[in-house]
C-alpha positions, 0 to 999 in steps of 0.5 A: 362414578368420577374417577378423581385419579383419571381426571388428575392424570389427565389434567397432569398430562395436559400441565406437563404437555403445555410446560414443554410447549411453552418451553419449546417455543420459549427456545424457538423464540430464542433459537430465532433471535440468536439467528436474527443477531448473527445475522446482524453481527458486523463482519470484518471486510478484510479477510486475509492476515497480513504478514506480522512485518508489515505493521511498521514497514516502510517501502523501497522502489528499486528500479535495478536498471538505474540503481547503480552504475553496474545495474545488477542485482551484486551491486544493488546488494552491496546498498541494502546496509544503507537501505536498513539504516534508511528504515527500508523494511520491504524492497520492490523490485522492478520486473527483473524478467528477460525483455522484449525485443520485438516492438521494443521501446528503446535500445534496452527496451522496458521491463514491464515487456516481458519476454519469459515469465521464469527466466532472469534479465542477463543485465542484471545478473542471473538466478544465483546472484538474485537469490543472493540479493534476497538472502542478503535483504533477509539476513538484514531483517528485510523482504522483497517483493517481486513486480509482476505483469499478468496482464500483457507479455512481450510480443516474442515471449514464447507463449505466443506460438505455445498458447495462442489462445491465451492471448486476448482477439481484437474486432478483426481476430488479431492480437493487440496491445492493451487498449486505449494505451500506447504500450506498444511494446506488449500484447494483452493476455486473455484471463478467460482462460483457465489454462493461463490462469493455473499457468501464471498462478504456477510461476508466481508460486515458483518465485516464493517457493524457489527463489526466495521472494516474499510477494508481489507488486502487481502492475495494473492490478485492475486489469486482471479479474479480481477472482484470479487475484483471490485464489492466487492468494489463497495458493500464495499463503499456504506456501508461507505468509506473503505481502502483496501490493496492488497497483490499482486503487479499488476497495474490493481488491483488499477483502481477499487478496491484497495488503495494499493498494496505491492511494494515486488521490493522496499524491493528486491532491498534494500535488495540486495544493503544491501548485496553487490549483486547490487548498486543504479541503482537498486533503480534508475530501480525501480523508473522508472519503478514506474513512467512509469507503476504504477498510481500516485495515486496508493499507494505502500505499502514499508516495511522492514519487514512483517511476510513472511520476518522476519519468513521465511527470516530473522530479520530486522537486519539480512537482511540489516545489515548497510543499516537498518536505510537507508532502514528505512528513505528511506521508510518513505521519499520516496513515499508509505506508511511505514508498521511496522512489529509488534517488529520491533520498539522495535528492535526485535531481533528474527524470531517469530515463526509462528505456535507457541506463540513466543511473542515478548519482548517489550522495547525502541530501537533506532528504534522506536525513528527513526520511531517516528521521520520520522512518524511525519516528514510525517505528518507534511509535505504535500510533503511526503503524500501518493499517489497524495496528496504528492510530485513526486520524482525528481532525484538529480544526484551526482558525486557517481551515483552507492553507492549515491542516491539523490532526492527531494520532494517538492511542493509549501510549503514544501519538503525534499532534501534526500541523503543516501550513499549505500556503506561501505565508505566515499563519498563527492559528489557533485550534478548537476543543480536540485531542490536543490538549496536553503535554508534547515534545516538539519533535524537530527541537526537543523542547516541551509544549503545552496545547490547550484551548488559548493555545496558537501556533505562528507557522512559516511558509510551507512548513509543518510542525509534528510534536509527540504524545508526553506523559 
């Protein structure tokens, strides 16, 4: 006789177990395609958090040598008001540790030879007036940063005899100098070892958490293992927030340990438009490669000076000529973050000696007016901030593609409409449909202008033209 009730159950249990099946694979397909787009999510490359006071910072090279007759960190300390009312936010100090005197370069020798890595140069003062000149830079809402040289030290600096295997062999078991340079007057480390790895994480630390500084400059970044850089990053930033600069030009040493790295390729191309050896594709190449290669929120340090340039190649003057004050503008209103050499804003009209005091003669000069002006345009105006607090750059195309260039930066609030004429004459140019159009404030002169697609622009020789968002 048929069981109606035992077929029911069973047919129910079948139901119900084909109903958690399907469930089951319903959720397994989801767990699966919830993987696949985690997998696929974009992750951002940089993975430090730059300090808060960097977004708007502009930098200040000083080279304590030359910075002042007395050449010592009191008398540096009495110009920081200047530097602040400049628009200076971040002071570089060049090393300030002891100097080899074994191969010395000079009588007073170089001061990326560096003899203790915990001591102070006695020519420029001594522990209690650095820290003095620290304190004062911070009492004025301002940061320093230290320049540091792990690769190489000075012959007689005394980790030689303490730690000879920390020190780098050539092919005949003997310490050298960095290879294929001249740098005579120094000897390579060798970063293989851990024990000079904890050795310069630890004096490093000892600057930020002893004497005051806020991070570091670190002279040829790229010669030292990025590993190194990364976990002395780490160590740096549970002490407190530091801002660290990278004297290298290399998209990885972003993703992990620096804010900012040198943009060398934007100084050698102006520098080569400057002198009539290419025209603005070169300055439209280096934009593309910026914007397809480097993190946005990777800041590039852009310059027209540093020491290396001014002693070694030339004055301001000297390397772009008519194109300075276009050279100067374009490096504040464009992205990265403007450096000035120390003197640069005084007109400075000579190569500083580098191994000598050369000190540098002070006095007003239009391009310390110029700085002043762009400097708190930068401030001022979120769109040109550093990194990914300010505005991309959008190409404006004119009819002078090879000697005009032309761009915006604009966010929701604000932003600039920049053109500059890179050749020695008069163009009138006209711009393509682009972000332009609208209502602007010329930034020189005040007065108000309109863009729109009948608009042209008559520039003079080497001259540049900046105007501002308008509502």
């Amino acid at each position: 006789m048929l069981n109606h009730k035992a077929v029911f159950l069973k047919n129910t249990n079948w139901l119900v177990m084909a109903g958690l099946t399907l469930l089951l694979c319903l959720a397994a397909q989801t767990g699966r395609s919830d993987d696949v787009d985690r997998n696929y999510e974009p992750s951002p490359y940089v993975k430090i958090t730059h300090p808060e006071w960097s977004r708007d910072a502009v930098i200040y090279q000083l080279n304590t040598r030359q910075f002042t007759p007395e050449g010592t960190f009191t008398a540096a300390a009495r110009q920081l008001p200047r530097l602040k009312e400049l628009g200076i936010n971040i002071v570089w100090l060049m090393p300030i540790q002891p100097i080899g005197e074994k191969n010395r370069k000079g009588s007073l020798g170089s001061p990326y030879s560096v003899r203790d890595y915990l001591d102070v140069n006695p020519e420029f003062g001594d522990i209690d007036s650095l820290k003095q000149f620290i304190g004062e830079a911070h009492r004025l809402g301002m940061y320093v940063i230290l320049d540091w040289v792990a690769n190489h030290t000075a012959w007689d600096n005394p980790l030689i005899e303490q730690h000879p295997e920390w020190y780098s062999r050539n092919w005949k078991g003997e310490m050298h100098s960095p290879t294929w340079t001249d740098w005579s007057d120094t000897v390579t480390l060798d970063f293989n070892q851990p024990g000079l790895r904890k050795y310069m994480t630890d004096a490093m630390k000892y600057w930020v958490e002893e004497i005051g500084f806020d991070g570091f400059r670190c002279d040829i970044a790229g010669f030292v293992p990025l590993d190194f850089w990364e976990n002395l990053r780490r160590e740096l930033d549970a002490i407190r927030p530091v801002f660290m600069l990278a004297e290298w030009d290399e998209r990885d040493l972003h993703a992990r340990s620096f804010d900012m790295t040198y943009s060398w390729d934007f100084y050698d191309n102006l520098h080569k438009i400057a002198k009539g050896e290419a025209d603005v594709g070169a300055l439209n190449g280096h934009y593309f490669r910026m914007y397809n290669t480097w993190p946005r929120d990777g800041m590039r340090m852009v310059f027209v000076s540093t020491h290396d340039k001014n002693t070694w190649e030339g004055t301001q003057f000297e390397m772009f000529g008519d194109a300075l004050e276009n050279a100067i503008v374009l490096s504040v209103v464009a992205e990265g973050m403007p450096l000035v050499y120390n003197g640069q804003e005084a007109g400075n009209p000579k190569r500083l000696a580098f191994f000598e005091k050369d000190s540098i003669e002070w006095r007003d000069h239009p391009v310390g007016e110029l700085y002043k002006k762009l400097f708190a345009l930068k401030k001022s105006n979120p769109a040109l901030w550093n990194g990914a607090w300010g505005a991309e750059m959008i190409p404006v195309f004119n009819s002078a593609p090879q000697q005009v260039f032309s761009f915006v930066r604009m966010n929701q609030q604000d932003g600039v409409f920049a053109v500059f004429n890179f050749s020695a004459e008069t163009r009138s140019v006209r711009f393509q449909d682009g972000p332009h159009h609208g209502e602007w404030r010329d930034f020189s002169s005040g007065d108000a202008v309109s863009f729109n697609e009948s608009s042209s622009l008559e520039m003079a020789p080497w001259s540049w033209r900046v105007f501002l968002k308008r509502e």
